[in-house]
LOTORKOL-80885 format. One record per residue: y negated, z, x negated of N, C-alpha, C in turn; residue in three letters. Coordinates in steps of 0.02 Angstrom, whole numbers, plus 50000, padded with zeros to 5 digits. Each point is the difference from the previous one (the first is absolute). Example, Ala and Ser with C-alpha at 12.3 -4.5 7.8 and 13.67 -1.06 7.14 Angstrom:
<pts>
<<50284, 50390, 49340>, <49941, 50000, 50045>, <49940, 50000, 49955>, 'ALA'>
<<49947, 49964, 50018>, <49941, 50003, 49958>, <49945, 50037, 50039>, 'SER'>
</pts>
This chain:
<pts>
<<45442, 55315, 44527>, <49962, 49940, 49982>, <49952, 50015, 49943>, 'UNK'>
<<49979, 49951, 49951>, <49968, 50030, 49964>, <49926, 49956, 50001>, 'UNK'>
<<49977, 50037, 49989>, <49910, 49980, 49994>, <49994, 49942, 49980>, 'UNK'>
<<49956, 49956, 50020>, <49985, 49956, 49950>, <49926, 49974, 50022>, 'UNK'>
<<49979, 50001, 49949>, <49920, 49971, 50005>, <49969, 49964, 50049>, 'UNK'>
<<50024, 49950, 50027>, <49991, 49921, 50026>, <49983, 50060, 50052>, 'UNK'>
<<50071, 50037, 50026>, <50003, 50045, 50073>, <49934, 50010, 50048>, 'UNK'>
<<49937, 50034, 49945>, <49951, 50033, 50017>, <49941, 49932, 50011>, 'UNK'>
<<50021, 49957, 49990>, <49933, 49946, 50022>, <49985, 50021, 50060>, 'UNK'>
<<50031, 49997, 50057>, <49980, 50023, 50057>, <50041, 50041, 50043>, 'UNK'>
<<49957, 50053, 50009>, <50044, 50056, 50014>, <49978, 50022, 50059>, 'UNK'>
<<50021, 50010, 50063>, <49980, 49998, 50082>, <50015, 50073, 50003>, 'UNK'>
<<49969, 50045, 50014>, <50026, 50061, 50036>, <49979, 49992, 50093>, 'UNK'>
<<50040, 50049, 50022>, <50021, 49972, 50071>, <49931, 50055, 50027>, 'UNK'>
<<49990, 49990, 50051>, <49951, 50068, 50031>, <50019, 49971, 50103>, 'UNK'>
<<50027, 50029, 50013>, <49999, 49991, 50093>, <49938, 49966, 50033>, 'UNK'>
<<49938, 50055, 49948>, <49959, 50003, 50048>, <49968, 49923, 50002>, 'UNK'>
<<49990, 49944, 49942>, <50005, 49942, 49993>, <50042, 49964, 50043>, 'UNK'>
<<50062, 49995, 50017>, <50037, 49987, 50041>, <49975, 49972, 50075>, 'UNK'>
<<49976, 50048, 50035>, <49988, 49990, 50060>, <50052, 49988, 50065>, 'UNK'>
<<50061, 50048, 50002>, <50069, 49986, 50032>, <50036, 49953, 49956>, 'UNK'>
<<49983, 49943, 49961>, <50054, 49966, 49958>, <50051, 50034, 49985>, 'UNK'>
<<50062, 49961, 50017>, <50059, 50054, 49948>, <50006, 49959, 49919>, 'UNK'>
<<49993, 50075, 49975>, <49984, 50018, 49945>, <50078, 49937, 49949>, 'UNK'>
<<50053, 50011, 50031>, <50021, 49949, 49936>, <49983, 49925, 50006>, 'UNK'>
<<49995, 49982, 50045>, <49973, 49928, 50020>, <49933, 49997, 49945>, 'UNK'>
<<49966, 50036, 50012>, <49929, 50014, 49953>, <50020, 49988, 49906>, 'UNK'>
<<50044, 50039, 50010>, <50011, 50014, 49920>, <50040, 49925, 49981>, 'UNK'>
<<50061, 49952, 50049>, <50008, 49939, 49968>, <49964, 49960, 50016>, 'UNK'>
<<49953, 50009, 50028>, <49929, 49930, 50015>, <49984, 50037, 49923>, 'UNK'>
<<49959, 50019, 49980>, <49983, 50026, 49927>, <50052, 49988, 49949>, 'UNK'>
<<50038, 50012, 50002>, <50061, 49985, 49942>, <50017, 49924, 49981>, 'UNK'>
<<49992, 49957, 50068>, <49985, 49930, 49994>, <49939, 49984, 49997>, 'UNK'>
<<49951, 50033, 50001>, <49948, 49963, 49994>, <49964, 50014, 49897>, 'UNK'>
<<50063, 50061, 49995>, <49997, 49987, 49927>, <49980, 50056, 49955>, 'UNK'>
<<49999, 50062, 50050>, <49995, 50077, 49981>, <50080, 50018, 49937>, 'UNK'>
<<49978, 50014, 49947>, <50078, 50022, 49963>, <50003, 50070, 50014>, 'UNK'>
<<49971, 50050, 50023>, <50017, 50037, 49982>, <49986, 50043, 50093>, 'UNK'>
<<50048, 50064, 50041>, <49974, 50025, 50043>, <50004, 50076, 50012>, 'UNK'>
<<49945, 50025, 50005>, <49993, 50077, 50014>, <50012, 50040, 50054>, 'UNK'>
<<50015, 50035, 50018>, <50027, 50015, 50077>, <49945, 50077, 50000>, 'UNK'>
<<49957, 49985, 50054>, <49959, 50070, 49978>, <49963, 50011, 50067>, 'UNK'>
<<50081, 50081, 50027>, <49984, 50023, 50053>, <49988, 50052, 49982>, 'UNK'>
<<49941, 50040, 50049>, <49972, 50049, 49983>, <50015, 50068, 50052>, 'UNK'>
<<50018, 49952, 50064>, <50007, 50051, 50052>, <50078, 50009, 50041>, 'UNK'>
<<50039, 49975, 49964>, <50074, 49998, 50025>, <50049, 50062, 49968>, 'UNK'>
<<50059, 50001, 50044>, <50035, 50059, 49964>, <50052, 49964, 49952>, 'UNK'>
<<50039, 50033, 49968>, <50040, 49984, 49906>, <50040, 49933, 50021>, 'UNK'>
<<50042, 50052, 50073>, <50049, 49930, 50042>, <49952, 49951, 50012>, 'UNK'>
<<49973, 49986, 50028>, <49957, 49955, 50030>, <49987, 49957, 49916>, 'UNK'>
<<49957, 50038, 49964>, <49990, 49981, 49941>, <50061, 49943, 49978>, 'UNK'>
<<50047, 50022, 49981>, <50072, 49974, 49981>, <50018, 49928, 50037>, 'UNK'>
<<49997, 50027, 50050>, <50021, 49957, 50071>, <49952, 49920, 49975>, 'UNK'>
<<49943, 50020, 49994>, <49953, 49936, 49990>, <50013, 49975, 49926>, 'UNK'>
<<49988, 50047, 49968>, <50029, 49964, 49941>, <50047, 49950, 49985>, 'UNK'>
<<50079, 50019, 50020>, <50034, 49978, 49981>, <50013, 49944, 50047>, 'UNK'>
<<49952, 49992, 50075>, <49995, 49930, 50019>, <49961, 49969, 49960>, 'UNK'>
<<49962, 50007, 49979>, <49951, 49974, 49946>, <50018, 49961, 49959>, 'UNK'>
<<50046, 50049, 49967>, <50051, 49975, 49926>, <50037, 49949, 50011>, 'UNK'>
<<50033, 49979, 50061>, <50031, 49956, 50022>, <49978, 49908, 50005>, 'UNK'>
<<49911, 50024, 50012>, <49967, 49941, 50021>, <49981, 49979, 49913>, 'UNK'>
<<49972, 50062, 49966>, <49979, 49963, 49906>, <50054, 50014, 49968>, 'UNK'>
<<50046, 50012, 50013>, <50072, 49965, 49943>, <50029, 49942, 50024>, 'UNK'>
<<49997, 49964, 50068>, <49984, 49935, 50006>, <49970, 49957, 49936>, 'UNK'>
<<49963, 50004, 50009>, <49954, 49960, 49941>, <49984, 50035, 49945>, 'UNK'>
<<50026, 50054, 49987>, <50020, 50045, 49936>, <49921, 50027, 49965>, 'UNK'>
<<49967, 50012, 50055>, <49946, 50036, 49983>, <50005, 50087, 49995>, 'UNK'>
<<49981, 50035, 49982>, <49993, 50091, 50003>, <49972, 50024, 50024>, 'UNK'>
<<50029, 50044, 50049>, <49948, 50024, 50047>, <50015, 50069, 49966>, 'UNK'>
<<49954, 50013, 50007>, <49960, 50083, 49983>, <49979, 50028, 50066>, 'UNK'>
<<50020, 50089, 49990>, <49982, 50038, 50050>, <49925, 50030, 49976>, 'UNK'>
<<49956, 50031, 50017>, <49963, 50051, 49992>, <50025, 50052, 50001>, 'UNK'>
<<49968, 50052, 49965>, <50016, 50064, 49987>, <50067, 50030, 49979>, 'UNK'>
<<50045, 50004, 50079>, <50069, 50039, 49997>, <50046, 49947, 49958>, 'UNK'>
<<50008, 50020, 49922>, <50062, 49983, 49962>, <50065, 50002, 50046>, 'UNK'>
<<50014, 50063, 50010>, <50064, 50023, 50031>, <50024, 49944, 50069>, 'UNK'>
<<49963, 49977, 50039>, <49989, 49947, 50061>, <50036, 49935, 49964>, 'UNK'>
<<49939, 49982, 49926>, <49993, 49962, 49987>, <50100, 49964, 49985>, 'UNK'>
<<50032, 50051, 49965>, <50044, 49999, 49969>, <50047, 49995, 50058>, 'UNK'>
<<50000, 50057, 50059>, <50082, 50001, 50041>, <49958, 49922, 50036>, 'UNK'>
<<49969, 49971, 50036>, <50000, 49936, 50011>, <50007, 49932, 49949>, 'UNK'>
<<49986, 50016, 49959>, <50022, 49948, 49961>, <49958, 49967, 49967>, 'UNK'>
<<49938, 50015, 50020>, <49941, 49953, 49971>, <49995, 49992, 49899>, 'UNK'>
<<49978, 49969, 50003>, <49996, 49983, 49913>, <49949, 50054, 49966>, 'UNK'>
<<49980, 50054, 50022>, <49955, 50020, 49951>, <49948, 50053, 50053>, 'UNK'>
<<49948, 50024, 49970>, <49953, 50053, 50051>, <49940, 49988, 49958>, 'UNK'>
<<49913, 50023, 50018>, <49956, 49984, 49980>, <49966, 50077, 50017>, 'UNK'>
<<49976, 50033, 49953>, <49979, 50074, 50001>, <49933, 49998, 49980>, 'UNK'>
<<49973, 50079, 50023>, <49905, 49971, 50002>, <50016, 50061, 49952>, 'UNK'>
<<49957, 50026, 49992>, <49973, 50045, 49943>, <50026, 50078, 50013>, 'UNK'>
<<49999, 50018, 50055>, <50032, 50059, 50026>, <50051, 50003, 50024>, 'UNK'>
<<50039, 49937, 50029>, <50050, 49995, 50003>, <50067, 50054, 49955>, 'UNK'>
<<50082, 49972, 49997>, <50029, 50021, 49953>, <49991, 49983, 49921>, 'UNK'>
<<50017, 50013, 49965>, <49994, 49998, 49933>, <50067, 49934, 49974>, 'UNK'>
<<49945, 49951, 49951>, <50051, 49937, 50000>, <50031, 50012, 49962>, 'UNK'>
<<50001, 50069, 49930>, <50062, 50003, 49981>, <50052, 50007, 50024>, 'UNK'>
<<50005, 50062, 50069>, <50049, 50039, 50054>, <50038, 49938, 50031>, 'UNK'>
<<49953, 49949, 50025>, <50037, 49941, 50029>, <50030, 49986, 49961>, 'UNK'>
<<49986, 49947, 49939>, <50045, 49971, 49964>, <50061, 50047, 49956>, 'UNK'>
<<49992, 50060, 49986>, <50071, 50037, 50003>, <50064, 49998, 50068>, 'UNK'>
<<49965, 50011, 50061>, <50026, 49980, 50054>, <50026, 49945, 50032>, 'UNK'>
<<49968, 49932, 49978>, <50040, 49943, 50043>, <49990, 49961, 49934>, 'UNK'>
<<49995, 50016, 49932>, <50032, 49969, 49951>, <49959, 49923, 49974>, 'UNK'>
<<50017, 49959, 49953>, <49977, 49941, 49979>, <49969, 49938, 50042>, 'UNK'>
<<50044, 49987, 50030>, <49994, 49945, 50037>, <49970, 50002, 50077>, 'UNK'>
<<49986, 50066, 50024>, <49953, 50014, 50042>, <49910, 49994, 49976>, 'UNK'>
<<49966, 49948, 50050>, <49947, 49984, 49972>, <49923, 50058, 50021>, 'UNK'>
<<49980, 50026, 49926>, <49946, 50066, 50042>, <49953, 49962, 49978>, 'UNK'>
<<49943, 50003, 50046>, <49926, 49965, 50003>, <49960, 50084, 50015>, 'UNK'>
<<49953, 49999, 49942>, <49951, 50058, 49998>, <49940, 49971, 50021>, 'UNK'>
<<49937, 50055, 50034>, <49942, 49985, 50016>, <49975, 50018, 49918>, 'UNK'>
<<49935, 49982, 49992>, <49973, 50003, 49923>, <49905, 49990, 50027>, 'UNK'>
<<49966, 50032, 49994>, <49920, 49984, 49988>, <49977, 50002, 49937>, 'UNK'>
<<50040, 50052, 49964>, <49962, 50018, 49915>, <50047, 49958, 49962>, 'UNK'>
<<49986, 49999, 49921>, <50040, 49986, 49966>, <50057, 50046, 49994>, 'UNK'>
<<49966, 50066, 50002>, <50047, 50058, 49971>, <50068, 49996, 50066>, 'UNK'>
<<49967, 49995, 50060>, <50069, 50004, 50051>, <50038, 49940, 49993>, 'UNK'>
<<49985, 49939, 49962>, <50018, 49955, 49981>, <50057, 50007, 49949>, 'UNK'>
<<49989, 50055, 49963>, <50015, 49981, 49948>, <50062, 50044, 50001>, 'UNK'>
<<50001, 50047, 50034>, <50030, 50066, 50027>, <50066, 49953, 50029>, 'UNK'>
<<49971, 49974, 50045>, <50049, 49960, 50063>, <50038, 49971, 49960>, 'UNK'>
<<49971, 49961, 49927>, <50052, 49951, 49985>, <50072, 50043, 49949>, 'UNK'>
<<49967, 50047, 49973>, <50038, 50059, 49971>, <50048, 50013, 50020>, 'UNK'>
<<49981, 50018, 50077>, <50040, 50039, 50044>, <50079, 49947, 50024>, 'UNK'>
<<49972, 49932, 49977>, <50052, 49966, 50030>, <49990, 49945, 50062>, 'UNK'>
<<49941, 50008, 50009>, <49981, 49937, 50064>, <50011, 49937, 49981>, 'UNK'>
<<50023, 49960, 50037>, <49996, 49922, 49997>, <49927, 49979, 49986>, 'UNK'>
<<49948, 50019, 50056>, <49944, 49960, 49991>, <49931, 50058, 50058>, 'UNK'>
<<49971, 49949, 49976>, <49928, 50062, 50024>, <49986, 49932, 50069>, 'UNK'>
<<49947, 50054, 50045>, <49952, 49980, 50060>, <49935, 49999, 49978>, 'UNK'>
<<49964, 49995, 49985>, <49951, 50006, 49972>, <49929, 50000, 50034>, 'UNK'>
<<49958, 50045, 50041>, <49924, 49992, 50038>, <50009, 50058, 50026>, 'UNK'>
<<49945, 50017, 50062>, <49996, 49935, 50029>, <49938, 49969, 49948>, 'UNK'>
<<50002, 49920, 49995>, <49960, 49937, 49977>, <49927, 49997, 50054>, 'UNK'>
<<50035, 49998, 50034>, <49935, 49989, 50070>, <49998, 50043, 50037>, 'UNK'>
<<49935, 50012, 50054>, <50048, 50046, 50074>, <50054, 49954, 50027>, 'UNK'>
<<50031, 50072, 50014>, <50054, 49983, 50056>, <49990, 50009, 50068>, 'UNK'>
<<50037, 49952, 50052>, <49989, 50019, 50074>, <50038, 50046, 50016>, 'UNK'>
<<50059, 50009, 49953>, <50061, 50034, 49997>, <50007, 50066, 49985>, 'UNK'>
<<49966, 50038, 49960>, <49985, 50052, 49974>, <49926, 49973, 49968>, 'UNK'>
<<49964, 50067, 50055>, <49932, 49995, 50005>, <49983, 50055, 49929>, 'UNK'>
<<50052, 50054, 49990>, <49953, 50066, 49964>, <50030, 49947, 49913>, 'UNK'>
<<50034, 49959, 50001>, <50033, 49966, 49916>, <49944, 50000, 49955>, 'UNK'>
<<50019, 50030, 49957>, <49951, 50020, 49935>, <49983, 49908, 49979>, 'UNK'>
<<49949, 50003, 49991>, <49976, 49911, 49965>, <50016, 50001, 49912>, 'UNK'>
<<50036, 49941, 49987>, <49990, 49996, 49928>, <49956, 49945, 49988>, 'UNK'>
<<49975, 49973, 49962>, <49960, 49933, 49966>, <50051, 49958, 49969>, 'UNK'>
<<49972, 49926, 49990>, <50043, 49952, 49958>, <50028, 50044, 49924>, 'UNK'>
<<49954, 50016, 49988>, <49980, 50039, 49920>, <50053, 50043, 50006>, 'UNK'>
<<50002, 50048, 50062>, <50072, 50050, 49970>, <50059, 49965, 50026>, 'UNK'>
<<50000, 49951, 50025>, <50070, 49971, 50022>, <50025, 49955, 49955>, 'UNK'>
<<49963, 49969, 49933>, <50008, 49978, 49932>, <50034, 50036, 49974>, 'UNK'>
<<49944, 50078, 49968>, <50030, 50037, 49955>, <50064, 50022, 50039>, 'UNK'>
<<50009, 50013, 50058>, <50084, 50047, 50029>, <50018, 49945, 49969>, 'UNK'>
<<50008, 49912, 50010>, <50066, 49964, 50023>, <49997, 49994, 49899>, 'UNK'>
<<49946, 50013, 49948>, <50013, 49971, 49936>, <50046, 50072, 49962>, 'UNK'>
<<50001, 50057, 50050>, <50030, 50078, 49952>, <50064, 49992, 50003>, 'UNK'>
<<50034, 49939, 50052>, <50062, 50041, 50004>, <50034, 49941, 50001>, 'UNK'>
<<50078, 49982, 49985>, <50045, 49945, 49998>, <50037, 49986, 50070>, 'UNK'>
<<49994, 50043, 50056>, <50031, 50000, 50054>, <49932, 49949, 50032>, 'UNK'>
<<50060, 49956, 50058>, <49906, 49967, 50035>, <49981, 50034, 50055>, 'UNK'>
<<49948, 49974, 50008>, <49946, 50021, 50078>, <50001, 49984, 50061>, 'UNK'>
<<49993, 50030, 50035>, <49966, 49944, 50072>, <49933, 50000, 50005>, 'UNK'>
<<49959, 49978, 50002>, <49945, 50031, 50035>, <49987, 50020, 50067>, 'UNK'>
<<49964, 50045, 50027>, <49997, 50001, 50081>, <49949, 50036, 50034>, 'UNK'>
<<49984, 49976, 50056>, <49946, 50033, 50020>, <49943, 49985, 50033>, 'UNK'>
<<50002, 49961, 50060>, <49953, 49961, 50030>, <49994, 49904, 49963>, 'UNK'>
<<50080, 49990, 49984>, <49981, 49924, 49971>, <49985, 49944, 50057>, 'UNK'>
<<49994, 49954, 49989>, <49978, 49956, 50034>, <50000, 49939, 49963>, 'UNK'>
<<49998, 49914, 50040>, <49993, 49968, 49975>, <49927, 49982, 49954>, 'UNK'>
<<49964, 50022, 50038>, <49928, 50005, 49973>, <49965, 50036, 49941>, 'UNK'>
<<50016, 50069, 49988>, <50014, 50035, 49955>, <50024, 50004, 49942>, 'UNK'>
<<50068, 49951, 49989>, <50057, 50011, 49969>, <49960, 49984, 49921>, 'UNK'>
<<49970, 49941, 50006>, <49967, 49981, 49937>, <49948, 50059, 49959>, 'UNK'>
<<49985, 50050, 50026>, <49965, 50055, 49971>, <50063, 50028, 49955>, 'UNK'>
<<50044, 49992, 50000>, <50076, 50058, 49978>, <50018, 49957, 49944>, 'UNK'>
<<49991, 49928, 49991>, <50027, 49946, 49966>, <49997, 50012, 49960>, 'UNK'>
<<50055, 50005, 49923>, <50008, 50000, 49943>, <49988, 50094, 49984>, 'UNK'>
<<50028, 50042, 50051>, <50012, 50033, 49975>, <50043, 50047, 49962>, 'UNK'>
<<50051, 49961, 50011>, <50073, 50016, 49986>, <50053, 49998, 50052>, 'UNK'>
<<49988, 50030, 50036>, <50055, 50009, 50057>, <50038, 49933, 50026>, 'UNK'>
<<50054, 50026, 49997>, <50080, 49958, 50018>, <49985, 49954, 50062>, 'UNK'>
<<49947, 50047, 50043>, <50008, 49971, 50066>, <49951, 50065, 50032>, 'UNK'>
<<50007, 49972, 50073>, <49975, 50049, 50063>, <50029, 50033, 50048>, 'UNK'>
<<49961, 50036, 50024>, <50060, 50052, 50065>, <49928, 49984, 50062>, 'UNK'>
<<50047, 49987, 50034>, <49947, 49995, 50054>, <50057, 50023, 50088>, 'UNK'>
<<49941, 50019, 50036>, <50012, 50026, 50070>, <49986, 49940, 50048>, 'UNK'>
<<49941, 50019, 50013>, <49956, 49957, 50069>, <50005, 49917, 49983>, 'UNK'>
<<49982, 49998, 49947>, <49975, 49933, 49970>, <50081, 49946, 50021>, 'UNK'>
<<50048, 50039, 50007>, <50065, 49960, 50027>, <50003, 50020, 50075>, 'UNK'>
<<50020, 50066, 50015>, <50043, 50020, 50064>, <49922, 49973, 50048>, 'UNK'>
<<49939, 50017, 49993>, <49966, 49986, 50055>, <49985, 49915, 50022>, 'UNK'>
<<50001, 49972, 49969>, <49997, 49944, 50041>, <50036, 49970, 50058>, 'UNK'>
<<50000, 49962, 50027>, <50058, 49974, 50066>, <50049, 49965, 49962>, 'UNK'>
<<49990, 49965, 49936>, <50032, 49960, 49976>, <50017, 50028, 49938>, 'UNK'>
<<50062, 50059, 50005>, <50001, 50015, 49916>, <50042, 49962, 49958>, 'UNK'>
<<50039, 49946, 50011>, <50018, 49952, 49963>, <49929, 49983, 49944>, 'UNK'>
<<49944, 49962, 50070>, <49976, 49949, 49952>, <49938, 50046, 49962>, 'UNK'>
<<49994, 50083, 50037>, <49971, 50025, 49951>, <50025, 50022, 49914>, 'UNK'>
<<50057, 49997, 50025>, <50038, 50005, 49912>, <50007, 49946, 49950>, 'UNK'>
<<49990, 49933, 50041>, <50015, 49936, 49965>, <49927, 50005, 49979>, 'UNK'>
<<49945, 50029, 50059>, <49934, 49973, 49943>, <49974, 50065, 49943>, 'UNK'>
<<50027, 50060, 50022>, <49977, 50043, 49935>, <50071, 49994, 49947>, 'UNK'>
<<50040, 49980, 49990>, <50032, 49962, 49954>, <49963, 49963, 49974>, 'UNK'>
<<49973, 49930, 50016>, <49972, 49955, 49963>, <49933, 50029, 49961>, 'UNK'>
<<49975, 50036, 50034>, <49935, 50040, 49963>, <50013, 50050, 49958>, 'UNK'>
<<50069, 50031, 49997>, <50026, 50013, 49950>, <50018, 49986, 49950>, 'UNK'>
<<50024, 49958, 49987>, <50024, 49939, 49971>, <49938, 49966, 49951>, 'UNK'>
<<49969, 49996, 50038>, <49942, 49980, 49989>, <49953, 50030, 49935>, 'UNK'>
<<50003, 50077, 50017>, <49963, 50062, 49970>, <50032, 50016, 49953>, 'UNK'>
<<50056, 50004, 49987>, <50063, 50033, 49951>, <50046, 49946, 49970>, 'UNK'>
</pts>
């Protein structure tokens, strides 16, 4: 599948612990209808099978409605299940190594705080950057903070787009406004509510709104 801009308006990564027993694909097409383009699959404590296993139920529910789901971290997962692409943090593998490995049309999403890893990432071959964290996160408590100011200069250095991410919120969102970025990545702000449909229909519109 190949990248495309629009993708990253809203971008849901999954976390369990938000969940609360929900099963997890039910979660991800209440969000996909409620207007998420883009979905992250980001387990931290499962084994490769297991990994796979979820994935490629995953893949099943956003190629329905022909959205991309992205794995975290493991490329290699990412690829024997089927998913559209993988999203790598900074220590992760190296996004040139991937994209020699699963080739063009596999979609790589790099983490980015500086310009320079920005600029690196896009070199290297990434589709598009993550960009924060913007705010705290509930999600990752130790996430280095960036400012509006460096989330400008990252999204004005480089031709690949952004997400932003990082403790967004509906409330918040307008601090980030007009800074460049494609769109947002968000955790809690979808999976935790009871209602993640109509939480995606309303940080959509405030998206929308902002960008």
């Amino acid at each position: 599948m190949k990248l495309e801009k629009d993708m990253l308006r809203l971008y849901a990564i999954t976390d369990r612990g938000c969940l609360r027993g929900r099963d997890l694909a039910q979660q991800v097409e209440a969000a996909i209808t409620g207007g998420v383009t883009c979905i992250q699959l980001r387990e931290k404590d499962i084994s490769y099978e297991e990994l796979v296993r979820e994935a490629a139920a995953l893949k099943k529910v956003c190629g329905k409605y022909g959205v991309p789901l992205i794995v975290n971290d493991d490329w290699k997962a990412a690829i024997e299940s089927g998913a559209d692409g993988v999203h790598v943090g900074i220590e992760d593998a190296p996004v040139a190594k991937i994209r020699k490995a699963a080739g063009r049309d596999f979609i790589i999403g790099a983490t980015a705080k500086t310009v320079e890893q920005a600029k690196a990432a896009e070199a290297a071959g990434a589709d598009y950057l993550g960009v924060g964290a913007v705010f705290p996160s509930p999600t990752k408590t130790n996430a280095v903070r960036i400012t509006p100011e460096q989330l400008r200069s990252i999204c004005a250095a480089v031709s690949i787009p952004a997400a932003a991410i990082g403790g967004i919120t509906r409330e918040n969102l307008s601090e980030i406004a007009g800074c460049g970025q494609a769109g947002i990545a968000v955790v809690s702000a979808i999976f935790a509510p009871d209602d993640v449909k109509a939480a995606a229909e309303e940080l959509l519109a405030a998206v929308n709104k902002c960008l």
